[in-house]
LOVO-40802 format. One record per residue (C-alpha): residue in three letters; residue number from 1; x, y, z. Coordinates in steps of 0.5 Angstrom, whole numbers, plus 500, padded with zeros to 3 digits. Layout:
+-----+-----+-----+-----+-----+
!  aa !   i !  c1 !  c2 !  c3 !
+-----+-----+-----+-----+-----+
! ALA ! NUM !   X !   Y !   Z !
...
+-----+-----+-----+-----+-----+
This chain:
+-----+-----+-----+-----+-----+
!  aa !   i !  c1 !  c2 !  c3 !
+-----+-----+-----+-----+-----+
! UNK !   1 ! 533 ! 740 ! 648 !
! UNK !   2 ! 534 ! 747 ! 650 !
! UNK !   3 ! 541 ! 750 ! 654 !
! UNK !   4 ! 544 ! 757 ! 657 !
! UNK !   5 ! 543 ! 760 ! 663 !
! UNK !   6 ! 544 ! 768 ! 665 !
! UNK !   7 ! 551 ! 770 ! 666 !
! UNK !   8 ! 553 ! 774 ! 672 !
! UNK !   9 ! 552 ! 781 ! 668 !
! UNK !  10 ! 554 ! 785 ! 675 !
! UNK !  11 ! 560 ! 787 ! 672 !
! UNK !  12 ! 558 ! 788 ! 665 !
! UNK !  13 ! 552 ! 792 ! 669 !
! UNK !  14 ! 556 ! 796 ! 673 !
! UNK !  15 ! 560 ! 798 ! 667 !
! UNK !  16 ! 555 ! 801 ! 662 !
! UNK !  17 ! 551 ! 804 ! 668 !
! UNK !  18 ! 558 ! 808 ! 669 !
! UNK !  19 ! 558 ! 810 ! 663 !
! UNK !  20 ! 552 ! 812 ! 661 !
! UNK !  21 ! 552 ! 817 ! 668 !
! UNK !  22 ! 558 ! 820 ! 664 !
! UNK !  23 ! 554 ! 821 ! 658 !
! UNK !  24 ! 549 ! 824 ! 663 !
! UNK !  25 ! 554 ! 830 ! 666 !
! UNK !  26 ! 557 ! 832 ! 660 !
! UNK !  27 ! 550 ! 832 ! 657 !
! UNK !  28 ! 548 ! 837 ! 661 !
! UNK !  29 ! 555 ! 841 ! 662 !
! UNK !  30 ! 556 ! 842 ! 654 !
! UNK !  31 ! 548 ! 842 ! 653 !
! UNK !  32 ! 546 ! 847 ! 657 !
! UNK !  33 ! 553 ! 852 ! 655 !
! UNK !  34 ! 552 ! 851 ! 648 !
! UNK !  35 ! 545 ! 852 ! 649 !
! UNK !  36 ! 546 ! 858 ! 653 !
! UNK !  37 ! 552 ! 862 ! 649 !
! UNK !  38 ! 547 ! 861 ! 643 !
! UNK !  39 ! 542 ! 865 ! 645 !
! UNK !  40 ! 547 ! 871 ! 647 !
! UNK !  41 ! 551 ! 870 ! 641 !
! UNK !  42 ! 545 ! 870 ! 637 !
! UNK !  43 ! 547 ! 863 ! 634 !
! UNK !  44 ! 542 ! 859 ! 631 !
! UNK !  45 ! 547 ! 853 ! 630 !
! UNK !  46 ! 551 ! 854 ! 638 !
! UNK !  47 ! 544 ! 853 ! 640 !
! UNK !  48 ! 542 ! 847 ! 635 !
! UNK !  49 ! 547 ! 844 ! 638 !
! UNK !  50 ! 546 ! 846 ! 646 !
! UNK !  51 ! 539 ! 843 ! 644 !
! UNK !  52 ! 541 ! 836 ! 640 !
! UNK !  53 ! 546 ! 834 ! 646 !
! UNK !  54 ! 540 ! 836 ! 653 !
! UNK !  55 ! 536 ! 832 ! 648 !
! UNK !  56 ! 541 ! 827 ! 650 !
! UNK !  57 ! 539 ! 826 ! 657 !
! UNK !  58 ! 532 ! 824 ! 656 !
! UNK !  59 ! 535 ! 819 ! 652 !
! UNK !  60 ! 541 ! 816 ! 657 !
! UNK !  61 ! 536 ! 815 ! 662 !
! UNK !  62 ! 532 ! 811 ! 657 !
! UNK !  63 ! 538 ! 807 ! 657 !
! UNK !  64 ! 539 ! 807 ! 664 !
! UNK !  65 ! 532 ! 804 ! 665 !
! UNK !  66 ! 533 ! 799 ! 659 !
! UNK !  67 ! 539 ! 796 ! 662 !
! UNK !  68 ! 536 ! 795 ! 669 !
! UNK !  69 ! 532 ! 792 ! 666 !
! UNK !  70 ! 536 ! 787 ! 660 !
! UNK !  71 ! 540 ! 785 ! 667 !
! UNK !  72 ! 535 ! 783 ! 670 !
! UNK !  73 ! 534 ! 775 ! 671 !
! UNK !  74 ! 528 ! 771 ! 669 !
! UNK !  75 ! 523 ! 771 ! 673 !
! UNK !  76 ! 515 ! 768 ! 672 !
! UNK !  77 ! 513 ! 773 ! 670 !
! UNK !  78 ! 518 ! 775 ! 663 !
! UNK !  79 ! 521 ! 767 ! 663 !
! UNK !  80 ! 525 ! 769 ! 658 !
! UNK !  81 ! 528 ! 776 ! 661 !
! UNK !  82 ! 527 ! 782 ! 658 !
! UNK !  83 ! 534 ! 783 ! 653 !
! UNK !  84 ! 529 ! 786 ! 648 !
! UNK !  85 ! 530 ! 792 ! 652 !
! UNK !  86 ! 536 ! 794 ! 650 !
! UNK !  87 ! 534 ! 794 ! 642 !
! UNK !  88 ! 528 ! 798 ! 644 !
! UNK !  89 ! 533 ! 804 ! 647 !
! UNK !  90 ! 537 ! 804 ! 642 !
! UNK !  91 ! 532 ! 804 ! 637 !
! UNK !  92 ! 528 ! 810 ! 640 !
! UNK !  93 ! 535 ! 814 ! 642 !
! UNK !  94 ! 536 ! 814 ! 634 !
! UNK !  95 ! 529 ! 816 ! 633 !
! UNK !  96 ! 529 ! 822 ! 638 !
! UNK !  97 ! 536 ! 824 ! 635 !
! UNK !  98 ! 533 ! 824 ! 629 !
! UNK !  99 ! 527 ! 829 ! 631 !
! UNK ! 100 ! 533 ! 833 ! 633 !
! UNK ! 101 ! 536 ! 833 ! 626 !
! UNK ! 102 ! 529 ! 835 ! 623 !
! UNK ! 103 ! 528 ! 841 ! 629 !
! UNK ! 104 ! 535 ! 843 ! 626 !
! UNK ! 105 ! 534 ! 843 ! 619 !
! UNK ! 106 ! 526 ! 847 ! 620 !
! UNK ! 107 ! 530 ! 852 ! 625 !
! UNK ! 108 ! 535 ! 853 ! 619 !
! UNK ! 109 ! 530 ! 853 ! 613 !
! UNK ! 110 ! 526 ! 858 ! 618 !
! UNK ! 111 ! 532 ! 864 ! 619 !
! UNK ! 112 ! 534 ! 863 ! 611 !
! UNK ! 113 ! 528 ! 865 ! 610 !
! UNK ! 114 ! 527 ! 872 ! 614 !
! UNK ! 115 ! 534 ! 873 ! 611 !
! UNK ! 116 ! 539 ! 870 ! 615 !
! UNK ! 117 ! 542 ! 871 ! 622 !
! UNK ! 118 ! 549 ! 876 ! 622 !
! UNK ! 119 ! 554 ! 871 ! 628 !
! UNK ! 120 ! 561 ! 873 ! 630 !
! UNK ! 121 ! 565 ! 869 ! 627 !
! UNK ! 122 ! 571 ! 868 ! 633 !
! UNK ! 123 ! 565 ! 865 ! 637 !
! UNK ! 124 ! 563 ! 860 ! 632 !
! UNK ! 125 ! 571 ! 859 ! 632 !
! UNK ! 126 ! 572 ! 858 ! 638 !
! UNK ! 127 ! 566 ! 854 ! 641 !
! UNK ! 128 ! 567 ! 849 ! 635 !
! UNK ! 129 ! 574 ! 848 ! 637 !
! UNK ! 130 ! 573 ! 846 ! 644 !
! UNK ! 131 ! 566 ! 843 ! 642 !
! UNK ! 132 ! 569 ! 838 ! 638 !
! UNK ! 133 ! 574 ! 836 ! 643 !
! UNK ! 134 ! 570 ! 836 ! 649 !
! UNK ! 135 ! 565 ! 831 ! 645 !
! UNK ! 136 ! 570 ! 827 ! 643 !
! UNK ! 137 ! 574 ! 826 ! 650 !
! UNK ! 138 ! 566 ! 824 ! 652 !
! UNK ! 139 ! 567 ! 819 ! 646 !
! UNK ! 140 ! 573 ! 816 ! 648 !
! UNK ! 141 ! 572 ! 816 ! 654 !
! UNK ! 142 ! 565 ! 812 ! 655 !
! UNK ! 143 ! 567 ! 807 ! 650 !
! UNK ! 144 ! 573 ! 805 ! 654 !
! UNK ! 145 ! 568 ! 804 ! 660 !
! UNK ! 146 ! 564 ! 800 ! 657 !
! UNK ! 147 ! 567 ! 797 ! 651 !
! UNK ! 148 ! 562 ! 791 ! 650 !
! UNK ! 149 ! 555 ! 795 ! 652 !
! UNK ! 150 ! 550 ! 797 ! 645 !
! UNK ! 151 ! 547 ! 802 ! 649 !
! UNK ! 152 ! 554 ! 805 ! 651 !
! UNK ! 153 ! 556 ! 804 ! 643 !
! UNK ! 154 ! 549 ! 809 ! 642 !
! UNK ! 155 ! 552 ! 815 ! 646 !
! UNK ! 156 ! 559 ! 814 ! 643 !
! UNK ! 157 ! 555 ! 815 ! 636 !
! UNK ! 158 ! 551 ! 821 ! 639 !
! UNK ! 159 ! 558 ! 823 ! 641 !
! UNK ! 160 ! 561 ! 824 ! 635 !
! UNK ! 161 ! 556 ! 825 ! 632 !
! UNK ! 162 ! 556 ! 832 ! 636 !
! UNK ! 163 ! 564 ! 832 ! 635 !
! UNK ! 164 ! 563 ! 832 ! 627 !
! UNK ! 165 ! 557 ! 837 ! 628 !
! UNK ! 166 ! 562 ! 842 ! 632 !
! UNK ! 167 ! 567 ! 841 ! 627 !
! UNK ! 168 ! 562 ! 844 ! 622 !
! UNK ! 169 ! 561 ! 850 ! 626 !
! UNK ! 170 ! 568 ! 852 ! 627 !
! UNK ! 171 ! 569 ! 850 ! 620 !
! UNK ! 172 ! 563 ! 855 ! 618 !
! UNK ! 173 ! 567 ! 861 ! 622 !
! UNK ! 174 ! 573 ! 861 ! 618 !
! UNK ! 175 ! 568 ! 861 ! 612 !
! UNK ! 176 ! 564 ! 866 ! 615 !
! UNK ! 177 ! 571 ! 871 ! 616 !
! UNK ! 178 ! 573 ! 870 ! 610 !
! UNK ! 179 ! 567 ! 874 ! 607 !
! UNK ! 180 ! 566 ! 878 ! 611 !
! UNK ! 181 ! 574 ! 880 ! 611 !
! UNK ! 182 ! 572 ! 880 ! 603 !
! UNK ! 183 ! 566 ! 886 ! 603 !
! UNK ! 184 ! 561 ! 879 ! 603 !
! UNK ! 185 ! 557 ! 881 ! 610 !
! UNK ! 186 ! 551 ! 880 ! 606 !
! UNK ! 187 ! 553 ! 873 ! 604 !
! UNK ! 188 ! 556 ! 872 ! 611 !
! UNK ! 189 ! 548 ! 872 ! 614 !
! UNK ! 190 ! 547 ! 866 ! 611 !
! UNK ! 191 ! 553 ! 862 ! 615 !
! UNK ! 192 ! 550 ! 860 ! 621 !
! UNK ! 193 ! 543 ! 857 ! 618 !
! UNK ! 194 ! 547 ! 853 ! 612 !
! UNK ! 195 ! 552 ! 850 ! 618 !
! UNK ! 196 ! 546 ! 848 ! 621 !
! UNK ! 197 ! 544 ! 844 ! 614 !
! UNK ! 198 ! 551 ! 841 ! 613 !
! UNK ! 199 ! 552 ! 839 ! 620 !
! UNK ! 200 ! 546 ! 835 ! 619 !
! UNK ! 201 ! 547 ! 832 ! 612 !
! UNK ! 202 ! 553 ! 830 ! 614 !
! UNK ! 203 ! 551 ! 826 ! 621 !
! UNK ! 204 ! 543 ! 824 ! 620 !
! UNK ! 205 ! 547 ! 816 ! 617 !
! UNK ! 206 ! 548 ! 815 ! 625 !
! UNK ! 207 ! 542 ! 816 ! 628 !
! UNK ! 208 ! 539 ! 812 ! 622 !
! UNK ! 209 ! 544 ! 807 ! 623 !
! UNK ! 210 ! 541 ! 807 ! 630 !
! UNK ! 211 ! 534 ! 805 ! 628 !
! UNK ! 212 ! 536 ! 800 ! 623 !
! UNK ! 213 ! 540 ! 796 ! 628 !
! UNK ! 214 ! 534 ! 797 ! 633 !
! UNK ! 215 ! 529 ! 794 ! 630 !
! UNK ! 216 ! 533 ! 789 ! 627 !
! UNK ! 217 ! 534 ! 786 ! 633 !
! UNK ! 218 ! 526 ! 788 ! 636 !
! UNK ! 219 ! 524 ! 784 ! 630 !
! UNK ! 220 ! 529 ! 778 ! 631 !
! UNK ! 221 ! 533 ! 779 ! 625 !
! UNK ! 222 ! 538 ! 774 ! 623 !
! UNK ! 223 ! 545 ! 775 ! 626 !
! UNK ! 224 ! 551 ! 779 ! 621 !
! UNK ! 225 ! 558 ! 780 ! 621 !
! UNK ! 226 ! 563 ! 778 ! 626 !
! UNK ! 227 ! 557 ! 774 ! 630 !
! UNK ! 228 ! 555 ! 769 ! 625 !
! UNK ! 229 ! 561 ! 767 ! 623 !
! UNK ! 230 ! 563 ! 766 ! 630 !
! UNK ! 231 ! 556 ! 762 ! 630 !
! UNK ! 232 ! 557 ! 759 ! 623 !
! UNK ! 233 ! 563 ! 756 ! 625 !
! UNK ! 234 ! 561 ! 753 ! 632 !
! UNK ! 235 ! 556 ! 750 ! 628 !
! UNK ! 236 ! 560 ! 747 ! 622 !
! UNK ! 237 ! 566 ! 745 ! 628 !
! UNK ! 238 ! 560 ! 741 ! 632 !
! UNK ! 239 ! 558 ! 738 ! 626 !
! UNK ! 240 ! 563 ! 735 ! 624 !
! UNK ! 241 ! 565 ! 733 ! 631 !
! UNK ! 242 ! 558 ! 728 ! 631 !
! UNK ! 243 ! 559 ! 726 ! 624 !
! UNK ! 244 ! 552 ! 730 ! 622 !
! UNK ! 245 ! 549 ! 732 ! 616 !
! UNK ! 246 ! 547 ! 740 ! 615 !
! UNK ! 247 ! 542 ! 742 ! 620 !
! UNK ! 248 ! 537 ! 747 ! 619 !
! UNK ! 249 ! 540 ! 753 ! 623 !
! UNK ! 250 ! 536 ! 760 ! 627 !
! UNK ! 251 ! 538 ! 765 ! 631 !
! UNK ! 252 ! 537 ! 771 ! 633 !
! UNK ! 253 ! 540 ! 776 ! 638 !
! UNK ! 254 ! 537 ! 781 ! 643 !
! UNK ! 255 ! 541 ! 785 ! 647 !
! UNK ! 256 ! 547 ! 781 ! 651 !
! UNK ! 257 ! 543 ! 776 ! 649 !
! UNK ! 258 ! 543 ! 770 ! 643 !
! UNK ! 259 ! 538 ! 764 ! 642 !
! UNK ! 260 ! 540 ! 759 ! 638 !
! UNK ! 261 ! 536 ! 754 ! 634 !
! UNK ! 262 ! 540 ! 748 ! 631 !
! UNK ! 263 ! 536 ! 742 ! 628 !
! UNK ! 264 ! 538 ! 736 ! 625 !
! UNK ! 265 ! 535 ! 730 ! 620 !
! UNK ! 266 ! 539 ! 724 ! 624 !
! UNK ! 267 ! 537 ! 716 ! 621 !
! UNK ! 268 ! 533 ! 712 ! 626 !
! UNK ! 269 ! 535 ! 708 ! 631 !
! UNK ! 270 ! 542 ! 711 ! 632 !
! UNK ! 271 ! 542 ! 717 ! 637 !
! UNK ! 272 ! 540 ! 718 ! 644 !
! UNK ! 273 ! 538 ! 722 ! 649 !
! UNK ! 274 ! 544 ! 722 ! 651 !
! UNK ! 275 ! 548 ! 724 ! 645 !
! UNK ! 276 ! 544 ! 730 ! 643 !
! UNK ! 277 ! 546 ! 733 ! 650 !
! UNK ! 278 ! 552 ! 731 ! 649 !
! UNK ! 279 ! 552 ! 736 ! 642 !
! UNK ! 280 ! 549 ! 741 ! 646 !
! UNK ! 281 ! 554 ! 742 ! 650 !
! UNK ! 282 ! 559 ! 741 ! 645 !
! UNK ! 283 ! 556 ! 747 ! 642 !
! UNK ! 284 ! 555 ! 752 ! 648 !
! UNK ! 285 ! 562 ! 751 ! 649 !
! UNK ! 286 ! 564 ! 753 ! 641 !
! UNK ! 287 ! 560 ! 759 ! 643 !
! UNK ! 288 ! 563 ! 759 ! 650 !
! UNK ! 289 ! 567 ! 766 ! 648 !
! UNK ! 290 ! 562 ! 769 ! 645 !
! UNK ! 291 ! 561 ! 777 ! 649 !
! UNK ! 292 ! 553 ! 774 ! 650 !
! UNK ! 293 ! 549 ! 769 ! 655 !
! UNK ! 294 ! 548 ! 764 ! 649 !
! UNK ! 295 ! 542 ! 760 ! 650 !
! UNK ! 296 ! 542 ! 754 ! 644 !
! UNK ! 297 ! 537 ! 749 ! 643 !
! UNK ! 298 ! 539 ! 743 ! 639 !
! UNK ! 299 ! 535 ! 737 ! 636 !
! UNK ! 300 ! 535 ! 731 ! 633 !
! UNK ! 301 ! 530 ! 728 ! 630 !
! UNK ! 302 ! 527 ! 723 ! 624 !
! UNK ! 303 ! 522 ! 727 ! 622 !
! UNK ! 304 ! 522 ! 732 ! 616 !
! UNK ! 305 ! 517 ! 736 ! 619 !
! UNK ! 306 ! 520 ! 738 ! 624 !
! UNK ! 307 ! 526 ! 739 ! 621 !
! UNK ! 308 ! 524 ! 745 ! 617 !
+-----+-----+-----+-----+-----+
């Protein structure tokens, strides 16, 4: 028999809708001076970065979109939700900041070639400093308002990963100072393009990460780290309470949502209709704390077959 219903996520919603919208301004704000103090100081690597954070916008509002829809209850039409909206948003913004990286690297092979771009060290400085804060004030402050929401965790690692870009853009000014102070202009050309490559070398692991967690969940991958503990530990303690042999464990989480599968090979003539409610709800409440809207089925039979 099959349990769980849809939690209130009003609040949640309300949560991760306001920090996505954050993510939204600062996007524009960051983005649209990056982009544009790149293209009057001749930087390739300030507008990279102008490029890699409006790109995010397109991104948040298919994070806005995914979570309407993974709030939405069930209905006739999608009887079990749509939670897998919000895996789908994480992968496809991890995809998209990856073609930005690639972009990035393309742009940085292309200026290497023509033979370098001479850049103003005091600019690439002064922009990685206050870019770096800016996007890792954004960070936080996203984080804290949707602690619990994946796709507000997916700008957070979009916003770092911007932080660390910036870092690398300042660190590539002082690189760029020193040389020129030494006589070493014609080497110093080269700066701008070869931040372009570190900074993506040194954050290409996030959006992949992205992906990966993605489709983990879009093809119902098994639950790992603190959340099947959590679920191990519910079912050994259920078990135990009803004196019932291992079960045949299956679970899955997508989004907010987990689906548990939980069957046991029980003897003949012993258990009731009544009885296996009665784990069932055992279960749910050993799960009860979990930040998910759990929906478990638990199963008693006699027949091997259906046990496997």
């Amino acid at each position: 028999m099959s349990g769980g219903g849809v939690r209130d996520p009003s609040d949640e919603a309300r949560r991760e809708t306001r920090a996505l919208v954050v993510s939204i301004v600062a996007s524009g704000l960051i983005g649209l001076a990056a982009a544009a103090w790149g293209v009057l100081a001749q930087a390739d690597v300030l507008v990279f970065d102008g490029i890699y954070m409006l790109a995010g916008i397109a991104l948040v509002a298919v994070s806005l979109l995914a979570s309407r829809a993974a709030s939405a209850p069930p209905s006739p039409r999608f009887p079990f939700g749509r939670s897998a909206a919000t895996p789908l948003a994480v992968a496809v913004q991890g995809a998209a900041l990856l073609g930005a990286l690639l972009y990035g690297v393309v742009s940085a092979i292309a200026t290497i070639v023509a033979g370098g771009s001479p850049v103003s060290a005091t600019v690439l400085i002064v922009y990685g400093v206050a870019s770096a804060g800016a996007s890792w004030l954004v960070a936080t402050v996203v984080a804290r308002t949707a602690p619990g929401s994946e796709l507000a965790g997916a700008e957070v690692v979009a916003w770092r990963s911007g932080a660390v870009l910036s870092l690398v853009v300042a660190v590539g000014g002082v690189v760029a100072a020193v040389l020129r102070s030494a006589g070493q202009d014609d080497v110093a050309v080269y700066v701008d393009p070869a931040l372009v490559l570190v900074a993506v070398a040194l954050v290409v692991h996030l959006p992949i990460r992205l992906v990966r967690d993605g489709m983990h969940e879009l093809l119902e991958g098994a639950p790992s780290g603190a959340l099947a503990t959590a679920l191990d530990d519910a079912v050994a303690r259920t078990r135990t309470a009803f004196d019932l042999p291992e079960p045949a464990v299956r679970a899955t989480k997508l989004g907010r949502r987990m689906y548990v599968e939980v069957t046991f090979l029980v003897p003949e003539h012993r258990w009731e209709v009544d009885d296996e409610d009665a784990v069932r709800r055992a279960l749910l409440t050993r799960l009860g704390a979990l930040p998910l809207d759990v929906w478990a089925t638990v199963e008693l039979t006699t027949d091997t077959t259906l046990a496997d």
